[in-house]
C-alpha positions as CSV (number, residue, x, y, z in Angstrom):
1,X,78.9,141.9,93.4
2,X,80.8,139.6,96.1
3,X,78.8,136.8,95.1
4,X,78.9,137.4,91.6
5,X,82.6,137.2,91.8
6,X,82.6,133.9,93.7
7,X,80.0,132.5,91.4
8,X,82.2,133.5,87.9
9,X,85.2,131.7,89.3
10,X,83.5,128.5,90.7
11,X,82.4,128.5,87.0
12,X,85.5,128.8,85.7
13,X,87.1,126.6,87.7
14,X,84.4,123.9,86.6
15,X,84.6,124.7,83.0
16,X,88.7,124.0,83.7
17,X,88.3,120.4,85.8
18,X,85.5,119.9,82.5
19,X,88.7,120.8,80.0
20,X,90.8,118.0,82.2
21,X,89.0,115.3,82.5
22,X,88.0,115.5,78.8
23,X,92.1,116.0,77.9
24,X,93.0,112.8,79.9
25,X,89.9,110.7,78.4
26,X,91.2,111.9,75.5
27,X,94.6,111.2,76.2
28,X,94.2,107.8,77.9
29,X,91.7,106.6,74.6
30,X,94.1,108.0,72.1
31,X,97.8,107.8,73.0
32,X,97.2,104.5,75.3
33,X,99.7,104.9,77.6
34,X,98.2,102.5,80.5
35,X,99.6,99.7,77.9
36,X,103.3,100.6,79.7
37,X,103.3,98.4,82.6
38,X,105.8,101.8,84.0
39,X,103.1,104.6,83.5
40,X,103.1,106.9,86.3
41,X,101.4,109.9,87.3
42,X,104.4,111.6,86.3
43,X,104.2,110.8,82.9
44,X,100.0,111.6,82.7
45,X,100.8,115.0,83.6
46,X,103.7,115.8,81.6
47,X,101.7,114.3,78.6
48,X,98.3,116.7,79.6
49,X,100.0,119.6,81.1
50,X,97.6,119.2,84.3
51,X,100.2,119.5,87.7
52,X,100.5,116.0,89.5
53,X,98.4,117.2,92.6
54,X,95.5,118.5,90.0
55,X,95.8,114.7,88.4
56,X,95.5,112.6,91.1
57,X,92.7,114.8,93.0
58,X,90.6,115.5,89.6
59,X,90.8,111.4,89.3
60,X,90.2,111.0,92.6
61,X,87.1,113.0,92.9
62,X,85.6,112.5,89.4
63,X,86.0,108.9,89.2
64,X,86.4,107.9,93.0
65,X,90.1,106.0,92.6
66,X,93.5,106.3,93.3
67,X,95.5,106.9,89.9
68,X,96.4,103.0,90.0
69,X,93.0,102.1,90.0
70,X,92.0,104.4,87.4
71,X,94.7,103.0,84.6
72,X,93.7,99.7,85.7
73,X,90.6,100.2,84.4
74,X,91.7,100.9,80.2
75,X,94.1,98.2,81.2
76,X,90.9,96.0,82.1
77,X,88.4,97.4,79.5
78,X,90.7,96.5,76.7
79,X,91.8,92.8,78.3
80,X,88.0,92.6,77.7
81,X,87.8,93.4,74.1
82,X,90.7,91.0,73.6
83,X,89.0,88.2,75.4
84,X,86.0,88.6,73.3
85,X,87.9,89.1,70.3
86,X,87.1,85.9,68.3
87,X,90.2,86.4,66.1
88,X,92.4,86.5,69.7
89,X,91.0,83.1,70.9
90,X,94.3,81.5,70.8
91,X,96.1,84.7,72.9
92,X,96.5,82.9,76.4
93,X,95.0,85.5,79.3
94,X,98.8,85.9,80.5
95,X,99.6,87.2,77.0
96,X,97.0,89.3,77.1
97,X,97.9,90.0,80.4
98,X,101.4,91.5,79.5
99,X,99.2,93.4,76.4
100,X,97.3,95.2,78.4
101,X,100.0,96.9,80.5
102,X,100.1,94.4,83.6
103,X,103.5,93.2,85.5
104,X,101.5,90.2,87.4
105,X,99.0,87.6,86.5
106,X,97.4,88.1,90.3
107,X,97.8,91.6,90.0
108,X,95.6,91.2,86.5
109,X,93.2,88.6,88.1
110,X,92.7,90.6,91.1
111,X,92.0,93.6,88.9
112,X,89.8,92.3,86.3
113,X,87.4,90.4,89.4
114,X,87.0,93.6,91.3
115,X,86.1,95.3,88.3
116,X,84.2,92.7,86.1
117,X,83.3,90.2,89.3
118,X,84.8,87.2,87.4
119,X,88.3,86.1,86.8
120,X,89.8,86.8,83.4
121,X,89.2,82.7,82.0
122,X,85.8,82.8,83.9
123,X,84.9,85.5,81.8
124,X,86.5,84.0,78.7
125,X,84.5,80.8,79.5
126,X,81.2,82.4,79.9
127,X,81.5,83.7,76.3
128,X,82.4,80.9,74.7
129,X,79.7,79.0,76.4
130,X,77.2,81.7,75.6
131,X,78.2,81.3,71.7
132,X,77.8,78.1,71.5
């Protein structure tokens, strides 16, 4: 019975962290809020309704970051689809830059190589030179 108990609320509690991280996927790939350059955790949890502690550990342990990290990543994803936008080749990388939700051009480059391993025009270079 015990471990019956034990076992229905580990479920739970799964299904719950499931509900989440599906609510702040949906939240971050709908509403776009990592495009503020002032997004905080603050704001993530007011706009899911998850408690600030929840957030940052559910992001911490489902994708292995630190809240920061984890916004920089849309931010960097979508500074991706606007470099290999074709229609967006005369957007300089610090206007997309800005775009995207970044304050910094070093904080953007040093973003985009730890995530991509190229700089931002590195990566814009390489796809023009693989289009040719």
């Amino acid at each position: 019975m015990v471990s019956d108990l034990i076992s229905k609320e580990k479920n739970e509690k799964e299904e719950s962290v499931n509900v989440d991280i599906l609510t702040l996927k949906n939240y971050m790939s709908s509403e776009k809020p990592f495009l503020d350059p002032a997004l905080t955790i603050q704001d993530s949890w007011r706009a899911i309704n998850v408690p600030i502690r929840e957030l940052s550990v559910l992001i911490n342990q489902h994708w292995g970051r630190h809240f920061d990290d984890f916004v920089n990543t849309y931010r960097i994803e979508t500074a991706m689809q606007n470099l290999k936008d074709p229609s967006k080749q005369r957007v300089t990388v610090p206007e997309i830059l800005y775009e995207v939700g970044f304050n910094s051009k070093s904080s953007f480059n040093t973003a985009f190589k730890k995530q991509t391993g190229n700089t931002p025009t590195a990566f814009r270079n390489k796809l023009q030179i693989n289009n040719w």
